[in-house]
C-alpha positions in Angstrom: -10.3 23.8 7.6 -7.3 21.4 7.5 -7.6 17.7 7.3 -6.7 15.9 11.1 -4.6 13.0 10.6 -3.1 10.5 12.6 0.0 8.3 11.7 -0.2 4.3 12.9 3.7 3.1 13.2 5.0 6.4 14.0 8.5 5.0 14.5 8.9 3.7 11.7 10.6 4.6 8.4 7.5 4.7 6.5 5.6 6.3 9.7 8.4 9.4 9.6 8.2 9.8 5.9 4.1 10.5 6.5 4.8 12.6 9.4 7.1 15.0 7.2 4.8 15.1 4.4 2.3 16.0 6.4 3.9 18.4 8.2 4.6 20.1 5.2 1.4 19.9 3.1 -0.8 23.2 4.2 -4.4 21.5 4.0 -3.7 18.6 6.4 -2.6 18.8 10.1 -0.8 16.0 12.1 -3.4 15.4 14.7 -1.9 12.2 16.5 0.6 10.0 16.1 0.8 5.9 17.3 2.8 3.3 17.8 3.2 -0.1 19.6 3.6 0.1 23.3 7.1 -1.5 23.5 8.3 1.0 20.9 11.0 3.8 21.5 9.4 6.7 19.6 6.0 6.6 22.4 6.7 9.4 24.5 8.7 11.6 22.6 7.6 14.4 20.0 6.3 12.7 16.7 8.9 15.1 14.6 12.2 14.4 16.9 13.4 12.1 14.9 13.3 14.9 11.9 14.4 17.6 14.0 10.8 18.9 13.8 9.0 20.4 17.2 5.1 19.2 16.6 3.9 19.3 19.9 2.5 15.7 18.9 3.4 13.1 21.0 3.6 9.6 20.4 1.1 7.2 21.9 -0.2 4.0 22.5 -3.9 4.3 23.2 -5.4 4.2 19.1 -8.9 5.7 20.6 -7.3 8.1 22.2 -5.3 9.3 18.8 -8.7 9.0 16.8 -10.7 10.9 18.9 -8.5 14.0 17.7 -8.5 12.5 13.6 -10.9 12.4 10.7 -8.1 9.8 8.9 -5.7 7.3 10.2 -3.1 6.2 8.2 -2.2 3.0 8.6 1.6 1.4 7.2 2.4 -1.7 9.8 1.3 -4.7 10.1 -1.5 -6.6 9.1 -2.9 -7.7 13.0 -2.5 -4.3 14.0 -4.3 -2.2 10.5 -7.1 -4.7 11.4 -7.4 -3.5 15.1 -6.8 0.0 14.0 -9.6 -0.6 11.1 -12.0 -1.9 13.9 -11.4 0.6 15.8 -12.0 3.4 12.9 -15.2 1.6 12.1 -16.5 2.3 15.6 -15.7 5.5 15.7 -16.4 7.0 12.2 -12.8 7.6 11.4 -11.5 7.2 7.7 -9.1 5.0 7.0 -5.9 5.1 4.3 -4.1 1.5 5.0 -1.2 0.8 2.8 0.1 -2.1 4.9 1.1 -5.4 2.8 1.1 -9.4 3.5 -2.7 -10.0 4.4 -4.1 -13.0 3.4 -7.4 -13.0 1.5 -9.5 -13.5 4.6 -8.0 -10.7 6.2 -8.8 -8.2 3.1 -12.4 -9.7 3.3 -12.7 -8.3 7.1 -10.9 -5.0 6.2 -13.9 -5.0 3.3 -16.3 -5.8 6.2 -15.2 -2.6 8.0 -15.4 -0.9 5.3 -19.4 -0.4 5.4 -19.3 1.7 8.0 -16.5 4.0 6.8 -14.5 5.3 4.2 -11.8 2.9 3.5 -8.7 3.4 1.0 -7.0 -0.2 0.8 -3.9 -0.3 -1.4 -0.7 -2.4 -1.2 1.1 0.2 -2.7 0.2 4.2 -2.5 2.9 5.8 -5.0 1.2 7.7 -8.0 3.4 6.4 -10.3 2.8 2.3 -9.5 -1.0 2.6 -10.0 -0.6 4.0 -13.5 2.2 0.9 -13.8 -0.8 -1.1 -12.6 -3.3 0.3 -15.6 -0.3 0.1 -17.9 0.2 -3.8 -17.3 -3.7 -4.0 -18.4 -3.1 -2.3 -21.4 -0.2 -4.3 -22.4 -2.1 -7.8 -20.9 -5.4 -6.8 -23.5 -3.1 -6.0 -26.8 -0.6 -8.5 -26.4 -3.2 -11.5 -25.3 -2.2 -15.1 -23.9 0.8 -15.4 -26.1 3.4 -13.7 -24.7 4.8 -14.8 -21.3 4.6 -12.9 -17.8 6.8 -12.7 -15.6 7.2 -10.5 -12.6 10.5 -9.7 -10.4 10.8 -7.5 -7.3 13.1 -6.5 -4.9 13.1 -4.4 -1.5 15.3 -4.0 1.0 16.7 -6.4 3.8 13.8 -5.8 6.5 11.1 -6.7 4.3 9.6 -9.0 6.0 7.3 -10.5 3.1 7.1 -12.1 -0.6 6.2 -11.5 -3.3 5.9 -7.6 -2.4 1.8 -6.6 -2.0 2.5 -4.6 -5.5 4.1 -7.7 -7.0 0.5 -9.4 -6.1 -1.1 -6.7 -7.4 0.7 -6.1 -10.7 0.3 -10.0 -11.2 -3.4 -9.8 -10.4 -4.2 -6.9 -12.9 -2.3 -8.9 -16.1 -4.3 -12.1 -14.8 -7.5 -10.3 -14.6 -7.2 -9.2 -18.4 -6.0 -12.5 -19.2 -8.9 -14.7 -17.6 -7.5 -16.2 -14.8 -6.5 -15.4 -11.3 -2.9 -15.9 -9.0 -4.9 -18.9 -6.8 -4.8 -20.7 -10.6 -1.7 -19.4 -12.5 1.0 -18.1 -10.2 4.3 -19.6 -10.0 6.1 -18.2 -7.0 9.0 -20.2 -6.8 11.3 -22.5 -9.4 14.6 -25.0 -8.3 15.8 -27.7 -10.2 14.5 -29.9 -13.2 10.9 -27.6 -13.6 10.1 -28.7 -17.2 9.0 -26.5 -19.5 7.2 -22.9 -18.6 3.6 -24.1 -18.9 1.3 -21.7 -20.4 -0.8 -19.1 -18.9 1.1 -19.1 -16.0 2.7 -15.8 -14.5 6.1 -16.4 -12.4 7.4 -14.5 -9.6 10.8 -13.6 -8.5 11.6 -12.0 -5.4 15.1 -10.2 -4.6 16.1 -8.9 -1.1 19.1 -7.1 0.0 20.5 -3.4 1.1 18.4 -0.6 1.7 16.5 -0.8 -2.1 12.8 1.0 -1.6 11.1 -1.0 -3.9 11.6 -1.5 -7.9 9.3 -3.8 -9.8 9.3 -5.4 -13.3 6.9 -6.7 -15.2 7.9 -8.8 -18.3 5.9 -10.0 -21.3 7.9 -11.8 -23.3 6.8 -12.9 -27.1 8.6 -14.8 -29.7 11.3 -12.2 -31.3 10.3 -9.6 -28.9 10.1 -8.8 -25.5 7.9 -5.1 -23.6 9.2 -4.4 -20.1 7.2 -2.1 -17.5 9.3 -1.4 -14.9 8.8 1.3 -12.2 11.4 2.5 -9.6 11.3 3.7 -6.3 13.9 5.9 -4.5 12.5 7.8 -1.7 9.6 6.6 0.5 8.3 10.2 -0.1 6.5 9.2 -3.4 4.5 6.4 -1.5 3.9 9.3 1.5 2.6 11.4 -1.1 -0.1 9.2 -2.5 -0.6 8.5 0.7 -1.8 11.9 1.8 -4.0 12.5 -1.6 -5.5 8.9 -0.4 -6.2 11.1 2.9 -7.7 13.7 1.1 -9.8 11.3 -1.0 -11.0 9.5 2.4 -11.8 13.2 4.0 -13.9 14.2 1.3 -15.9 11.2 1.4 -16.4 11.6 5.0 -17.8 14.6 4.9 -19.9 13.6 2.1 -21.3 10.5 4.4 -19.7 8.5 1.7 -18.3 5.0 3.1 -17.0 1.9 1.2 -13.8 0.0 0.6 -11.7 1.6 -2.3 -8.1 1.7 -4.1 -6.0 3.9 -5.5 -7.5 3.6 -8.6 -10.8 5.6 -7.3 -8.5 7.8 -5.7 -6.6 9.2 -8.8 -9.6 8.7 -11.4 -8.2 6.0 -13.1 -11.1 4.3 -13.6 
């Protein structure tokens, strides 16, 4: 029996990448599909835009679209994954929410909704940023507090925030290792006479422009040498993909009575 899944932000770019994938994995089923009232896609078949017929079409109403789901997947804002969480929570839905920008108290009630449900929270979903992610540990325990770390991102015009969710998260996972946290050592902006680089602290640069997907680079630089982990993105498909195996995960867990707030990391055995 196929997986049911619904699609939050239909409309979107990252809403029509899931919506292909899905269409074209053979264990899951596009079940509904959502999006804000005032958008242009509600009313029309969830595939138009990809010259796919799905008999799908888009809505408004998010009970109404989880009543036919076992997972929503959730890529829009953070307001509207929160609604869309509480609204999963009540009715036993799974959840796979990729959305970035929310602040620490909003990830504390996505946590909260997490108790009653499968939850797969990650700020980034592509298969090859979480093992970028586990790599930045690695190099963060051998390397130690001597060498310098620096991270610069950049995305695409219409991003609308900064540092990127996998900036934060790449940042977090080298401070982690190295004892601190962002609230104490980040550095997310630098304009005229700084002074030295003090020590221990990670820096952030942010870069905006075109129609970029999303390439990040973490730098640990040492006296005499310098390691580089960088990871590129150029199709929203890869984040779609990880996506739909964070569905999987989330369906599995479901039907095991299984609830709990988890990341990527659970969902490709990373430990």
């Amino acid at each position: 029996m196929s997986v049911r899944v619904a699609i939050a932000g239909a409309g979107g770019r990252m809403g029509q990448a899931l919506i292909e994938a899905t269409l074209a994995a053979g264990d899951l089923s596009l079940a509904a599909a959502l999006d804000v009232p005032q958008s242009p896609a509600v009313g029309h078949d969830a595939g138009e835009r990809i010259g796919k017929r799905t008999g799908v079409i888009v809505g408004s109403d998010v009970d109404a679209a989880l009543a036919a789901a076992d997972v929503l997947i959730d890529f829009t804002r953070p307001e509207g994954t929160l609604a869309h969480a509480a609204a999963c929570a009540r009715r036993g839905v799974g959840l796979v929410a990729g959305t970035t920008g929310l602040s620490a108290p909003q990830r504390a009630e996505l946590g909260a909704h997490a108790r009653a449900i499968p939850l797969v929270f990650a700020p980034n979903m592509s298969v090859g940023v979480n093992v970028a992610v586990k790599l930045v540990e690695l190099a963060a325990r051998r390397l130690g507090p001597g060498y310098d770390v620096e991270i610069v991102e950049m995305h695409h015009r219409h991003k609308v925030d900064a540092p990127s969710g996998t900036a934060l998260r790449l940042g977090e996972a080298a401070a982690a290792v190295l004892g601190t946290t962002l609230a104490e050592s980040a550095v997310y902006a630098r304009e005229g006479v700084t002074g030295e680089r003090k020590a221990g602290t990670i820096g952030f640069a942010t870069l905006r422009g075109g129609d970029v997907v999303g390439e990040h680079t973490v730098v640990f630089a040492g006296e005499g040498e310098r390691l580089e982990i960088t990871h590129k993105a150029t199709s929203r498909q890869n984040f779609a993909g990880g996506a739909l195996r964070a569905a999987r995960f989330v369906a599995r867990c479901r039907a095991e009575r299984r609830s709990g707030l988890f990341d990527m990391a659970d969902v490709l055995g990373l430990g």
